[in-house]
Backbone bond lengths (Angstrom), bond angles and torsions (degrees), N, CA, C in turn:
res aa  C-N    CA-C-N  psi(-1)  N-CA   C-N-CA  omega(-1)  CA-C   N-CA-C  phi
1 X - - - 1.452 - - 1.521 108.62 -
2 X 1.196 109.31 145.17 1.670 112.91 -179.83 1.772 95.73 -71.19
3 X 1.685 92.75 161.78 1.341 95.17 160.24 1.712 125.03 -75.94
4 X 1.285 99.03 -35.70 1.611 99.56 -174.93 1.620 106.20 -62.76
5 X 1.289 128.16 -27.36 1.377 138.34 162.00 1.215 118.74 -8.03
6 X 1.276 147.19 125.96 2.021 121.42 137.27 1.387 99.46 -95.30
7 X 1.166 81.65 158.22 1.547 122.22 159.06 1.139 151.53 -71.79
8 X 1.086 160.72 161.53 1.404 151.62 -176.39 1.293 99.90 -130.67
9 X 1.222 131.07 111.91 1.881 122.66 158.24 1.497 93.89 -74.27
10 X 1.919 107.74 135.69 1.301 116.53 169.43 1.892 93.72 -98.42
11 X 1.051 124.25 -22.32 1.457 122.57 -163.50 1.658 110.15 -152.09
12 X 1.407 89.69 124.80 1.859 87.22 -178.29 1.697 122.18 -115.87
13 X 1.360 128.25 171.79 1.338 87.84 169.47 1.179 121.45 -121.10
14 X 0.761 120.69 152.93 1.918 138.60 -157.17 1.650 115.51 -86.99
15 X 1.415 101.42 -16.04 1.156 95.17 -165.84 2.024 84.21 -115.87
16 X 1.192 129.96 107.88 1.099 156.21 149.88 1.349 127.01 -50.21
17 X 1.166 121.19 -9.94 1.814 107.86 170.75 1.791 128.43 -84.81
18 X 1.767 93.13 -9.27 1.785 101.52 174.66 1.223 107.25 102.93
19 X 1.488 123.12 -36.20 1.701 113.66 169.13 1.349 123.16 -73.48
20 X 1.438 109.08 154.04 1.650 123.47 -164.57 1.663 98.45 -74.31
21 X 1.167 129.95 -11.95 1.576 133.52 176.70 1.341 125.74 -114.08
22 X 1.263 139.37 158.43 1.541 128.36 173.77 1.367 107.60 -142.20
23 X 1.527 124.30 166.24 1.345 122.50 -164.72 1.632 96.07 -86.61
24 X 1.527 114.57 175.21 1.318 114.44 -176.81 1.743 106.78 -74.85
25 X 1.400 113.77 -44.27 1.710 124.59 149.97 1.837 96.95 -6.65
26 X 1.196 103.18 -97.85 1.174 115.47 -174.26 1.466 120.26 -30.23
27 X 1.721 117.37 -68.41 1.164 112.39 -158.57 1.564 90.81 -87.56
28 X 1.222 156.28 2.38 1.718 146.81 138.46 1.484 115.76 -27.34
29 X 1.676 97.42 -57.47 1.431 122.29 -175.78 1.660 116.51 -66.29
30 X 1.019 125.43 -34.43 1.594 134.26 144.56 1.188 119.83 -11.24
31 X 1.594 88.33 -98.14 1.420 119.46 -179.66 1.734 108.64 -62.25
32 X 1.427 125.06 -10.58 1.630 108.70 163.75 1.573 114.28 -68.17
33 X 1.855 103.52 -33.75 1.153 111.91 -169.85 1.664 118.32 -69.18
34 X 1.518 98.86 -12.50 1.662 102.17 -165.99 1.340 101.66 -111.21
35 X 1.568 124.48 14.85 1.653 139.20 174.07 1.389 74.44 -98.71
36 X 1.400 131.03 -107.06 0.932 131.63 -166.71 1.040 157.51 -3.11
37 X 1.667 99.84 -45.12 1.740 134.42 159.66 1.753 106.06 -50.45
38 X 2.084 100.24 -70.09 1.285 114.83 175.45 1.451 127.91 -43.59
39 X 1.523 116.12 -29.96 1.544 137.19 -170.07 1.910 99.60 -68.17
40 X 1.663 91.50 -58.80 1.704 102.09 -169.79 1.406 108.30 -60.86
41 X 1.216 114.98 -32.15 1.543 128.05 -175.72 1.381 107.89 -54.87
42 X 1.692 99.22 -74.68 1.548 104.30 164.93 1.642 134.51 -22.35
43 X 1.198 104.08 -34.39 1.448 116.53 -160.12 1.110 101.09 -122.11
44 X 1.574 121.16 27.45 1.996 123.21 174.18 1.661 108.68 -95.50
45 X 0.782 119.91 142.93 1.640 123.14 159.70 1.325 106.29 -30.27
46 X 1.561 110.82 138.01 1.431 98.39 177.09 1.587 139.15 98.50
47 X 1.449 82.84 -32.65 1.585 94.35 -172.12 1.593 110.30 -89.51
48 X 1.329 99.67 146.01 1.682 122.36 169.23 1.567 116.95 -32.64
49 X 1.274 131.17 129.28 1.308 138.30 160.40 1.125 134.37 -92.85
């Protein structure tokens, strides 16, 4: 890729402290956030049934 280029991130990571593992705390808390996301989505104007 050129430098003058951007990029697109398809995938980021969520878990922010730098280690290759996370506590169950953590990755629970994720995945509430990505029900949640999916839930509001569901229920937007517009959206698919």
């Amino acid at each position: 890729m050129l430098e003058n280029e951007t990029s697109t991130t398809l995938c980021k990571s969520v878990f922010k402290s730098g280690e290759s593992t996370t506590t169950e705390q953590g990755f629970t808390q994720i995945w509430l956030q990505v029900i949640q996301a999916l839930e509001a989505a569901s229920f937007s104007p517009g959206a698919p049934k």
